[in-house]
N, C-alpha and C positions, 0 to 999 in steps of 0.2 A: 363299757359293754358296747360289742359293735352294732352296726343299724343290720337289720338283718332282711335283704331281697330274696323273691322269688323267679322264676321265670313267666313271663307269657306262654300261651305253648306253641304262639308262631315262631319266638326268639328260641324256645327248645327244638322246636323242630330244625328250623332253618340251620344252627349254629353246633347243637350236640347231635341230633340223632336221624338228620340227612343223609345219603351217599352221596350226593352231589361231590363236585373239587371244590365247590365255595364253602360247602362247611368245614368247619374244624374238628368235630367229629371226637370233641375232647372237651369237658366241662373242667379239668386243668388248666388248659391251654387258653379257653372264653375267661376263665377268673384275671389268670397271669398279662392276658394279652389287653384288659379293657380296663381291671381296677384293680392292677399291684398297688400299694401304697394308701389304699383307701380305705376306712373306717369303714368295710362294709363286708358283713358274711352272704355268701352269695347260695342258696340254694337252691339244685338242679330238683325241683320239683314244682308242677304248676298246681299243686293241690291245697297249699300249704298258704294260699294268697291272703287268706281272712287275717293270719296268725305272722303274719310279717310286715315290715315297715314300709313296703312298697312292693313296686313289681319292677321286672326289665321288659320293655317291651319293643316290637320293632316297628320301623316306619310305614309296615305294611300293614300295622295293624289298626280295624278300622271301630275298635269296640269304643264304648266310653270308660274310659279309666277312672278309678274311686280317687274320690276326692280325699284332702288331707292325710295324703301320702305321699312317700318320698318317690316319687316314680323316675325313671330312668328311659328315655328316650334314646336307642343305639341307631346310626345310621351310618355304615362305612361306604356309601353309594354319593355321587354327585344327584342328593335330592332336589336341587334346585334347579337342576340340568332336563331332567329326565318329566314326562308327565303322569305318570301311573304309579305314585306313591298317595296311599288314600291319607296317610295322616297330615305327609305335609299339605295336598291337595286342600285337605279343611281346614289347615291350623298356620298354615305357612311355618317359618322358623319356631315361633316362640311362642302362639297366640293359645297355647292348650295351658291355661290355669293348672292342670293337675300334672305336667311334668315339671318335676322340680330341678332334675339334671338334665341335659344332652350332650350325649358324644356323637359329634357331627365331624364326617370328613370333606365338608365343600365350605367349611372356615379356614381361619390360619390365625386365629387369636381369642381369647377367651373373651366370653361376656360373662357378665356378671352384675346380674340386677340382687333387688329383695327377694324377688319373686324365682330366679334360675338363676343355673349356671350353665353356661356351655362350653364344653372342651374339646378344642379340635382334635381328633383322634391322630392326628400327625406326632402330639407330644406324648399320645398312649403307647405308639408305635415306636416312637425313637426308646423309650423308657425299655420296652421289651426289646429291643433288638441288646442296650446297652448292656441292658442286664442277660444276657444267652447267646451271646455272639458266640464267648467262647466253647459253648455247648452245642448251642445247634449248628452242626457241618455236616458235611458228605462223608457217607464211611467207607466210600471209594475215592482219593486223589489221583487225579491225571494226572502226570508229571507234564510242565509246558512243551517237552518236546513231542508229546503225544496226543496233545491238546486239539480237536479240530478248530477252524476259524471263528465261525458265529452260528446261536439260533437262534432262526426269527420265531419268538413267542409272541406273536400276537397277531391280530386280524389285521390285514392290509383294508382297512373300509374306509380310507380316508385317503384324499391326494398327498398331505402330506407324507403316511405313511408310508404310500408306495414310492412317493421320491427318494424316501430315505433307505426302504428294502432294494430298489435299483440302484441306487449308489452303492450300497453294500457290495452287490453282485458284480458291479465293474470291478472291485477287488478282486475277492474269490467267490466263487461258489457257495451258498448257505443251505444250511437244512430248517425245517419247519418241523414246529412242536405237535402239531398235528399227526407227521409221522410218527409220532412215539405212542398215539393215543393207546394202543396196547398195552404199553407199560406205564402209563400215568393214568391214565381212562379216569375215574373220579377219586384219583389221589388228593390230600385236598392242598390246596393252593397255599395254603399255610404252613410252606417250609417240609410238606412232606419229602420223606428223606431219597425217596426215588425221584421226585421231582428236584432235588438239591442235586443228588449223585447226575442225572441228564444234565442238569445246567454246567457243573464241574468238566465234562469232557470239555467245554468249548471254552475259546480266554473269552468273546463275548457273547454278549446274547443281548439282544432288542427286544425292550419292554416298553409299551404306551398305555396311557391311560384313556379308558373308553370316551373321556372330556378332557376340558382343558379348565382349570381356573388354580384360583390359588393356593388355596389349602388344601386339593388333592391329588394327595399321591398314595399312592397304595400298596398292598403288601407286595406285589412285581419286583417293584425296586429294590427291596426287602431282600427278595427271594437270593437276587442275584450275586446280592451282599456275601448273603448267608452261605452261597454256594463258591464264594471265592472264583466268582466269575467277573470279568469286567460286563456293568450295564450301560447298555446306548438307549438313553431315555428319552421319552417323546412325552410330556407332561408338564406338570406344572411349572414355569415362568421363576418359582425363590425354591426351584431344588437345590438350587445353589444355596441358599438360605442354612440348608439343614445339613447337608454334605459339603463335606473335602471336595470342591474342581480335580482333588488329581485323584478323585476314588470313581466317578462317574464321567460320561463323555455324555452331555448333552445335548440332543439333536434337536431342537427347535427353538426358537429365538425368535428379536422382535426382524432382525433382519434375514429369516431363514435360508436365503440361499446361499450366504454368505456363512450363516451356522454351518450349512450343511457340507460345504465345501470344507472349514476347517473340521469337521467332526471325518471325514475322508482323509483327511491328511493324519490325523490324530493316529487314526486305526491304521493306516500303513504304515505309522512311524514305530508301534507299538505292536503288535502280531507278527513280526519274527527277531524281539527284543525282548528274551526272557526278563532280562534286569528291570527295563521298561514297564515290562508287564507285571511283575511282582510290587515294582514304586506302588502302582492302582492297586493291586489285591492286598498288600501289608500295609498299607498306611493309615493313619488316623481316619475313619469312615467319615464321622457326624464333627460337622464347621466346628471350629472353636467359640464362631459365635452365635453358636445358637442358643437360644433362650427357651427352657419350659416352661416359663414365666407363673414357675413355683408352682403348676398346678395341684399335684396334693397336697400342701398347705390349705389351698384355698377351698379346694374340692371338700375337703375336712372340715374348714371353718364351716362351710355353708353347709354341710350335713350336721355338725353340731346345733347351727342356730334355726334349723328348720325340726329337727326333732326335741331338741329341748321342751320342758314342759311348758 
């Protein structure tokens, strides 16, 4: 019999029944994307909390959670980064006795005491991409000769950034995802299919992560995957880790200007090389050697020996 959660109604709100582009705006899609593989029935109701084995809650939530439950702590944000999250704010990483799991994306390895377990939400992510690549795509294909250059998707707020957006532009000319806000306006970020179809016109598109550290990376990178677009990333330090070098052009490095010079060379060698350009969008995506270092095995064991009688 499986362990059976409910919702917070911050993680309802925020995740199923938002219009923002951050939510996913699909309690399928919140199941598939955070706990495929896991002994656990997820339901989309916060009424139902007295009569279930835990709750899901988010990192924004600042109530006291019941003790002696299987509670689930989600946070796909660099908590550790940012200062106006109230749960980490009082509990740091791990210091809340009454969460028993967390799926955290500013890790890059599990822990694993008596008392929790935490799952970098990087091996949630690869798990979902692996399992729907061949599902989720664009229901428009550009053929490469029709292909524009690059879009920049993201905020230039950063020197690095804009080094990287002006290099682009000594090539050729780019557009900005801003432009399209008509047609993505609060589509959500989660692979929506018009947001996949824009990425598709172009061979690349420029994704950065609002931080930098090591276990985050987020659904951007994802996106670009999904959209059979080449991505020029600006993030985490072991992207390399989890991806193919020849699926991703990586633009920041310990000796960036040197990164940034070959990541210019890469893109003019590549953007009027169909053959070129297909190696990055056909090829094996995720490293050979990446490890999920068995997470739902273990995610299982430890839900087994925490509800057992």
């Amino acid at each position: 019999m499986k362990t059976t959660l409910a919702l917070s109604p911050k993680i309802k709100l925020y995740w199923i029944d938002s219009k923002g582009h951050y939510s996913m705006k699909s309690i399928e899609k919140f199941i598939n994307y955070f706990f495929d593989g896991m002994n656990l029935t997820i339901k989309c109701d916060t009424d139902t909390h007295a009569n279930c084995d835990g709750v899901i809650y988010d990192i924004q939530d600042d109530c006291v959670l019941p003790s002696k439950k299987l509670n689930v702590m989600v946070c796909v944000e660099n908590c550790s980064y940012w200062t106006h999250y109230k749960h980490y704010n009082k509990y740091g990483n791990y210091s809340n006795d009454n969460v028993k799991i967390y799926l955290y994306n500013h890790i890059d390895k599990i822990e694993l005491t008596e008392k929790y377990i935490a799952i970098p939400i990087i091996h949630l992510q690869m798990n979902y991409f692996q399992k729907f690549y061949n599902e989720i795509k664009p229901s428009c294909m550009i053929p490469f000769e029709h292909k524009k250059f690059c879009l920049i998707a993201t905020r230039l707020n950063s020197h690095f950034k804009i080094k990287i957006f002006s290099a682009l532009m000594t090539i050729q000319p780019c557009d900005f995802i801003h432009d399209f806000k008509p047609l993505i306006g609060n589509k959500s970020c989660y692979q929506d299919i018009d947001l996949l179809n824009l990425f598709n016109q172009y061979k690349f598109v420029f994704v950065s992560e609002n931080s930098v550290c090591d276990g985050y990376i987020t659904e951007k990178v994802f996106n670009c995957f999904f959209s059979r677009s080449i991505p020029i990333y600006y993030g985490s330090m072991k992207v390399g880790h989890f991806f193919n070098p020849g699926a991703v052009i990586h633009a920041n490095g310990d000796e960036f200007n040197t990164r940034l010079d070959r990541m210019v060379e890469q893109v003019k060698t590549i953007k009027d090389d169909k053959r070129l350009f297909e190696s990055y969008t056909n090829c094996k995506i995720i490293n050979d050697s990446y490890d999920n270092e068995q997470y739902k095995d273990k995610v299982n064991e430890f839900i087994d020996n925490v509800i057992k009688p």
